[in-house]
Every structure is written in C-alpha cells, then in structure tokens.
VEXKE-370344 format. One record per residue (C-alpha): x, y, z; residue in one letter. Coordinates in steps of 0.1 Angstrom, whole numbers, padded with zeros to 4 digits, always signed. Layout:
REM VEXKE-370344
XYZA ...
This chain:
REM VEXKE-370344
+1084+0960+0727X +1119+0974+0719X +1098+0999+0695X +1078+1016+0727X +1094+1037+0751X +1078+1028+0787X +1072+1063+0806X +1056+1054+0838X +1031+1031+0855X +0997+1045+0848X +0978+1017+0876X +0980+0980+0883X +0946+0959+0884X +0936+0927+0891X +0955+0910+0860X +0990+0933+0857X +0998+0967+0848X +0992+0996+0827X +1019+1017+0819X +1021+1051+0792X +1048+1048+0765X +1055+1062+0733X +1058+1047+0700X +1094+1055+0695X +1092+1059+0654X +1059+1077+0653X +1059+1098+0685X +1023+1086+0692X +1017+1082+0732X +1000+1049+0738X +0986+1024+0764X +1001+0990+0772X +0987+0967+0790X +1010+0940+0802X +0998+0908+0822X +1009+0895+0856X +0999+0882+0889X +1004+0902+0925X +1040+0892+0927X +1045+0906+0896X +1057+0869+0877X +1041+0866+0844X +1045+0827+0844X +1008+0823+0847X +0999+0836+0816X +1012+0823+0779X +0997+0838+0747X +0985+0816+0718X +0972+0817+0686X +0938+0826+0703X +0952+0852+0719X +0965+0867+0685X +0930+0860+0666X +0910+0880+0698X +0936+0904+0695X +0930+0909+0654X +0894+0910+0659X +0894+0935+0681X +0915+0959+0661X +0886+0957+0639X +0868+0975+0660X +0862+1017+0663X +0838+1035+0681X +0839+1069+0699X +0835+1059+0734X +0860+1027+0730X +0892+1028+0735X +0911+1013+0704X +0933+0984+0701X +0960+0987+0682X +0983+0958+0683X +0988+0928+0706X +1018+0905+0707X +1040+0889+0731X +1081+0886+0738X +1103+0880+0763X +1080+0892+0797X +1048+0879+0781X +1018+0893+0759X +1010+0925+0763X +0985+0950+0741X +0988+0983+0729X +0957+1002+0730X +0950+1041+0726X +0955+1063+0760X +0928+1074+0776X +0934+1106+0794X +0907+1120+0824X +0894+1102+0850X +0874+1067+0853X +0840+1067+0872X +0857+1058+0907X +0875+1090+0909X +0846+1109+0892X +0829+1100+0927X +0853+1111+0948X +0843+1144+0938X +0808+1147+0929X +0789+1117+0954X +0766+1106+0931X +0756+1113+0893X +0730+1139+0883X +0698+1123+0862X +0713+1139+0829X +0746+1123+0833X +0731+1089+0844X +0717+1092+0811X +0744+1102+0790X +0761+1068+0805X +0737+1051+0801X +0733+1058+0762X +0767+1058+0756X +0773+1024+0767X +0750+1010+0747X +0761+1022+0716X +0794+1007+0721X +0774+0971+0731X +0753+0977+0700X +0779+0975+0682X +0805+0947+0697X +0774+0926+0701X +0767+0923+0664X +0800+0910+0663X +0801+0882+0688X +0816+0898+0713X +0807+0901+0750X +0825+0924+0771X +0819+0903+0803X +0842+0924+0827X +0827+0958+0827X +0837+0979+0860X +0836+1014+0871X +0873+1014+0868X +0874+1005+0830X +0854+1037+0823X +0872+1069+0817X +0852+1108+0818X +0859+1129+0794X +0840+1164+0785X +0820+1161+0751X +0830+1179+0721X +0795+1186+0716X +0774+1187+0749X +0779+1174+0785X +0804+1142+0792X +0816+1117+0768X +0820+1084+0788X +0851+1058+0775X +0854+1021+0779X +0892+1014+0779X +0889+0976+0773X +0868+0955+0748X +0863+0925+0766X +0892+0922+0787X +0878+0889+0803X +0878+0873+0771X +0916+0882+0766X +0924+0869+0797X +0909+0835+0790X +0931+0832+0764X +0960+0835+0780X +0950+0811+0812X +0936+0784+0826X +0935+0796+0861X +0901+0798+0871X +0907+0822+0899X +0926+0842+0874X +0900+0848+0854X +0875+0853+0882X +0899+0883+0891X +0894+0900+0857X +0861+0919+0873X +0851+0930+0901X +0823+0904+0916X +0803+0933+0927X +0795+0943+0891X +0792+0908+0883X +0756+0889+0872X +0750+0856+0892X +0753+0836+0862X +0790+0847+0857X +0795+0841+0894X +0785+0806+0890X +0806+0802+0862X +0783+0804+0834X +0789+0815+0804X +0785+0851+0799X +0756+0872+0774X +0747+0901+0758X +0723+0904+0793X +0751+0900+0811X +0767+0930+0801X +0734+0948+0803X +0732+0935+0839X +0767+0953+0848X +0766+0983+0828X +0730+0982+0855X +0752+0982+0883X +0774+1010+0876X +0743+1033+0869X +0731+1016+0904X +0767+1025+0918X +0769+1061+0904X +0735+1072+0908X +0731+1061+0943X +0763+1071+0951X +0772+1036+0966X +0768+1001+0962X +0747+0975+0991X +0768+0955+0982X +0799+0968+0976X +0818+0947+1010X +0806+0909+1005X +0820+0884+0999X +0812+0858+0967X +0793+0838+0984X +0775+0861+1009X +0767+0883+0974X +0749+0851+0959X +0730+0847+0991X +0720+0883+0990X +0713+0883+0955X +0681+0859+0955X +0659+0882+0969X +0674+0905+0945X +0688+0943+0941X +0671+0969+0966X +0651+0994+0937X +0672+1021+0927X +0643+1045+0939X +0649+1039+0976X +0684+1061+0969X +0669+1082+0947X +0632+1090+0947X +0643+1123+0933X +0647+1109+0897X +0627+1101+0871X +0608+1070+0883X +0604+1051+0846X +0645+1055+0847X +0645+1038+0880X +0625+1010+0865X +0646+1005+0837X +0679+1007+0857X +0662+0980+0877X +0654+0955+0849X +0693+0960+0837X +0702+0943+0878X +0675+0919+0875X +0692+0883+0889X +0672+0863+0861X +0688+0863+0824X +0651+0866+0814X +0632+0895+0832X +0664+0918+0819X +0659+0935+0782X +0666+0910+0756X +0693+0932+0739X +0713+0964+0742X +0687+0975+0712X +0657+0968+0733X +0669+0980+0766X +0684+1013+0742X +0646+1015+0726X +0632+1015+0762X +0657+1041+0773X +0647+1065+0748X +0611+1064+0755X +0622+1084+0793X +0651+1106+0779X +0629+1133+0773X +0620+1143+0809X +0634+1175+0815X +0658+1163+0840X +0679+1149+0817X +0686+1179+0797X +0726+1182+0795X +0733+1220+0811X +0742+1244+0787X +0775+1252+0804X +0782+1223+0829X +0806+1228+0859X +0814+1192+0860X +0834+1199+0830X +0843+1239+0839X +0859+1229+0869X +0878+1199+0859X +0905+1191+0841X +0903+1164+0822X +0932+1168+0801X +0958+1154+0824X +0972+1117+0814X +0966+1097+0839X +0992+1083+0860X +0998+1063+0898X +0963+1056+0900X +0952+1040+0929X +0953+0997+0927X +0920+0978+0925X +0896+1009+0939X +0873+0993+0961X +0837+0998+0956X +0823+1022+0980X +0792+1007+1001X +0761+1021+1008X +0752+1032+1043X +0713+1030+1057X +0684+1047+1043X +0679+1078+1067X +0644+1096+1069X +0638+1131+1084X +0626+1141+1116X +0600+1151+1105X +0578+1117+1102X +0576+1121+1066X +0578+1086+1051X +0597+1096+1017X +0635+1084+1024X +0661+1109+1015X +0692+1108+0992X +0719+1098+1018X +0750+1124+1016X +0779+1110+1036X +0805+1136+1021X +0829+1146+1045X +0816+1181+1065X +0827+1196+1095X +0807+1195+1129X +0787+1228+1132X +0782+1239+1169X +0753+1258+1178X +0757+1293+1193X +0761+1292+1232X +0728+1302+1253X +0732+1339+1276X +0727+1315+1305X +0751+1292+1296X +0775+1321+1291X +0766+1337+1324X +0772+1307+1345X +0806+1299+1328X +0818+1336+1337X +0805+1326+1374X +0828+1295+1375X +0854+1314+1365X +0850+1339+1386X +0850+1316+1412X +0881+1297+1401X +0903+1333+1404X +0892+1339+1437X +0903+1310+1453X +0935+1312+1439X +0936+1346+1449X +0930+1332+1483X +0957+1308+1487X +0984+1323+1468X 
C-alpha cells in the first residue's frame, strides 16, 4: 500500500471501508476497498491463497458497466483491493431525487445488468451480493443512463477471507436476498437474477414491502411470495411487470433459467414505446454526475413501501403512491368565515376599549 496515496473515505459498508487514493507513480485515481468489522479491527479477516486466485480471476474480467479490478493483496492492516473509481451516484441516492424509475430507465437497468451476468456467468462466477448500493448512475455516452456495478462478487471475496458466518451474511443486504441464500444455500445464476429483480421492484416502485423486516419475519413473508410489481405500478408495461415478477419468484425454478433466457424474454417487451430513452433526458441535464464520490452515507437503508391508496373517486385501479415530501396547501378562506372573524375581532377591541 505504501505505492497509493489514501485521499479520503469515500463510505463504509457492511464489511469495511472505501476510501479514493492515487497511484502515486502513475497518477491514476483509484478505489480501495479495505476490510474490517464495526469497530474498525481487521482481525476477523486473513487473506489466503484463495483470496489471491479470486482476486486474479477477477482481473480477468472487463466489461463496460463493471467496475474493474485491478489488483488485490494484503500487508500490514489486512487485504485490501484496488478497483477502478466509480464517480456519480449509486441507485439509493438516485431515489432521493427522482422517487421511482421511469419504464425506459427500468429498462436500461435491467439490460445492462444482464450483460454484465452474461458474461461473469460463463465464467463461474456468481455475484451473490448484489444491492442498490453497489450500483453507480452514470449518463451514457450514447443515449440515456449507463448503470455500473462496482464489485464482482464481493460475497465470494469475503468468503475467502472468513469463516464468520454472520460476516458473510453481512456482505448484502437480506432484503435483496433470495430465500435460498437466506437459508444458507448456495448461491446461482437465479439467484442473482432474483436480486437484480428486487432492485427493479425497489426502483420502479419506488420502495420496497419489505424493506424493515427482519430475517426471519422476511422468510415468513416470503412464502406467499412478492406482491406483483403491477399493484405499484399499473402504469407500466404489463408484460415488464410479468417478467420483473418471475426475476422475485421465491422458487429457484419458476425464475428464467439464465441471464440469456430472462435477457431473450426481456427483449421481446423493449419495444413498447415507453421505453424509448428521451432524446435529451433531464435526469442527466440536471445532474452532475461528474463529482467523485465522497462521505457517503453508511449502510443506506432500504426505503419501505407505504399502503396502496385508491382515489376518491371509487375507481378500483390503485394509484402510484408519491410520498415525496410537499407542503400542506390550505384552501382559500370562505366570505363567511371572513366576516365572522372581522366580527370577533371587533368584538375583542371593544371590550378592551371598555375596561381600559
């Protein structure tokens, strides 16, 4: 490490730290992850020739919407990686301004993502940890959003460096998690599909049903399965709906068989209108991207879904749920309301008048 200059703490997760440095003899500004519990000791984790071997195989690895590895090692405060930076925002912060997703960027995601599974799949590998927080926005060169996973499997690192079951159980966020990793099983190709499910679910709906459960209140709530997509959002495209709700399916087996198939399935819907990318998109107008990150907030939590509200007007369609912050509006006062109120005060002057 004594050939990286450490610049600041760019967020702490579950596992350690990320922090921005340079590469003091080339300049480049990189990622490093380093590894740690929530006191900050690193005795918990110890790197091993499997650690090194994941870490080779995944410098193999390149893809646009991936963030590259570039070398993994360990010394004197434990292993650490070295990955390219990321800059823009993940998908946690990307609802904090915009509530939910719009069908064409749902899309976009969607697609995006499984490319990168296409291709880490063929190789053996299983991300098994995938969260909105491990997913960075960026505007596209060409069109639209470009969508960047910043680890390849980071629950597969982390197995190599401990034992510790609940360690490893804190690697991803249970929400995003299918029931078979829950249990402990081990994880799939479908498993991945299952979670890259949930965070079209989470964006698209804005929300998660889930998000505030706890393991085993999720497990319970998870046999009778995920509420349809649809019920959020009967506004989109209802064959997408479908397919986002075979990704969440709790059985292994009613899910798509592989990223390919669920990818073939996917592009059988993408050409409804409403997922044509804007040809100048304010999302990216009106954000900068640019910015390195840096202080992110620890751990985001997921944000959870409120009840399905209907108009008053009887009709039996359920409508997107908005809970963005707005300001109570106060309906004009009535003439009579305004002429009795000038009476009380009138009333109020002349008895002071009286005893004064």
């Amino acid at each position: 490490m004594d050939s990286f200059d450490i610049i600041h703490l760019i967020g702490k997760g579950r596992t350690g730290g990320v922090y921005q440095a340079a590469d003091i003899s080339t300049g480049q500004i990189v990622a490093i992850r380093r590894f740690y519990d929530d006191d900050g000791s690193t005795k918990g984790f110890c790197s091993d020739s499997r650690f090194l071997h994941v870490i080779e195989e995944r410098c193999k690895i390149d893809h646009p919407n991936l963030a590259k590895i570039i070398h993994g090692d360990s010394d004197e405060d434990g292993p650490y990686l070295v990955a390219e930076l990321i800059a823009g925002d993940d998908l946690h912060a990307f609802l904090d301004t915009h509530y939910y997703m719009e069908p064409w960027q749902g899309m976009q995601l969607a697609k995006q993502i499984l490319s990168v599974f296409m291709l880490i799949h063929e190789t053996g590998i299983i991300h098994g940890s995938l969260g909105p927080s491990s997913i960075i926005v960026q505007p596209n060169q060409e069109s639209g959003l470009r969508y960047v996973i910043l680890d390849t499997g980071l629950s597969e690192i982390v197995s190599t460096l401990t034992d510790d079951p609940e360690m490893l159980e804190r690697s991803a966020n249970i929400v995003m998690q299918p029931p078979e990793l829950l249990l402990q099983q081990p994880a799939t190709a479908q498993s991945d599909l299952y979670m890259l499910g949930q965070i079209l679910y989470y964006m698209l709906a804005g929300a998660h049903p889930f998000a505030e459960l706890s393991k085993r209140r999720l497990l319970l709530a998870l046999e009778d399965g995920m509420p349809s997509l649809s019920e959020r959002r009967p506004d989109l495209n209802p064959e997408f709906t479908h397919w986002v709700d075979q990704l969440v399916q709790t059985d292994p087996s009613k899910r798509p068989e592989s990223a390919a198939h669920a990818n073939s399935l996917l592009t059988s819907i993408a050409t409804d209108p409403s997922f044509t990318i804007p040809s100048v998109s304010s999302d990216v107008a009106e954000h900068d991207f640019s910015a390195a990150p840096a202080n992110k907030t620890p751990i985001r939590a997921i944000r959870p879904l409120p009840p399905i509200t209907k108009p008053e007007d009887s009709t039996d369609e359920p409508t997107i749920v908005d809970n963005r912050n707005t300001q109570t509006k106060h309906s004009p006062s009535s003439p009579t309301t305004l002429i009795l109120g000038g009476l009380v005060l009138l009333s109020i002057a002349s008895i002071s008048l009286f005893f004064f």
